[in-house]
N, C-alpha and C positions, 0 to 999 in steps of 0.2 A: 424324646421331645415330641409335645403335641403339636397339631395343624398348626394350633395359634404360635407356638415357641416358633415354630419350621418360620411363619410370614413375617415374626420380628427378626429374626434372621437375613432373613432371604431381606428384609425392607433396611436392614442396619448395611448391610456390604454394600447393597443398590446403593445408600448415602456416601460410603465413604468411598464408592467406586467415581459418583460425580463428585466429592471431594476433589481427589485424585486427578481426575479429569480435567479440573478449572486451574488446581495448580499446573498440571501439563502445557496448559494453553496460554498459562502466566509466561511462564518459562517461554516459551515457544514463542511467542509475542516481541517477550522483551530485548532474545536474538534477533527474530525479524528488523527488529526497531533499531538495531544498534549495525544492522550488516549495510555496508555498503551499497548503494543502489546495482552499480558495474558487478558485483559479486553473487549477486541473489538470483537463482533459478526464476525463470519468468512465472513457473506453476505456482512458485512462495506468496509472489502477492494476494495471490485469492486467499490468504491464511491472515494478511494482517489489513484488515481494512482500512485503515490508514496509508496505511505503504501503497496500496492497491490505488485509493481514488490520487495519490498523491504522483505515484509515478502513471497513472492515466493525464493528471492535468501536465506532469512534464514534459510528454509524449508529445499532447495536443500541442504543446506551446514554440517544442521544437519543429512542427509540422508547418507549423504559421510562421515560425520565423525561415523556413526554407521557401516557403511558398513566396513571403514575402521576399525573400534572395531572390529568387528566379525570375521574377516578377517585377523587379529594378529598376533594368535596362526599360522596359515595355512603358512603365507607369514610375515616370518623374515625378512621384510625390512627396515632398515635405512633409506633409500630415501620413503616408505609407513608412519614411524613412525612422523617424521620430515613433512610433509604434512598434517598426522592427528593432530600434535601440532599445528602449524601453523592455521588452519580453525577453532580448537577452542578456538585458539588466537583471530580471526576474529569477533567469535561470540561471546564472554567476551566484546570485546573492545565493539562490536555494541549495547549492553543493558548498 
């Protein structure tokens, strides 16, 4: 096999190695997307960027609604109480 034979070579397996590659990440995605949030290793997110910015806004939204718990008793607000229902409307509806 000449230089030229060896680089179609060498350039055909490099394709079907990123073939390979894109199906692995299908696969791997489509678990991500299907595993329960409670079940999923914290490292997995960075693998499905959906999952990732998804379980960051859920994060944020039970952070606001704690603050807004603690936060209650201090500040009697109508407009604070109606905002705290609301997000854990958010987060009922999202699971």
């Amino acid at each position: 096999m000449g230089e030229e034979g060896l680089f179609r070579a060498i350039n055909s397996s490099v394709e079907d190695l990123h073939k390979r590659l894109d199906r692995h990440f299908d696969l791997v995605n489509r678990l991500l997307e299907t595993m329960p949030e409670d079940e999923m290793p914290e490292a997995m997110f960075r693998l499905c960027p959906s999952r990732s910015r998804e379980h960051m806004l859920k994060t944020a939204i039970r952070e606001a609604i704690d603050t807004l718990e603690e936060t209650r008793k201090a500040f009697k607000s109508k407009t604070l109480e109606v905002l705290r229902k609301k997000l854990t409307q958010i987060l009922i509806d999202l699971n």
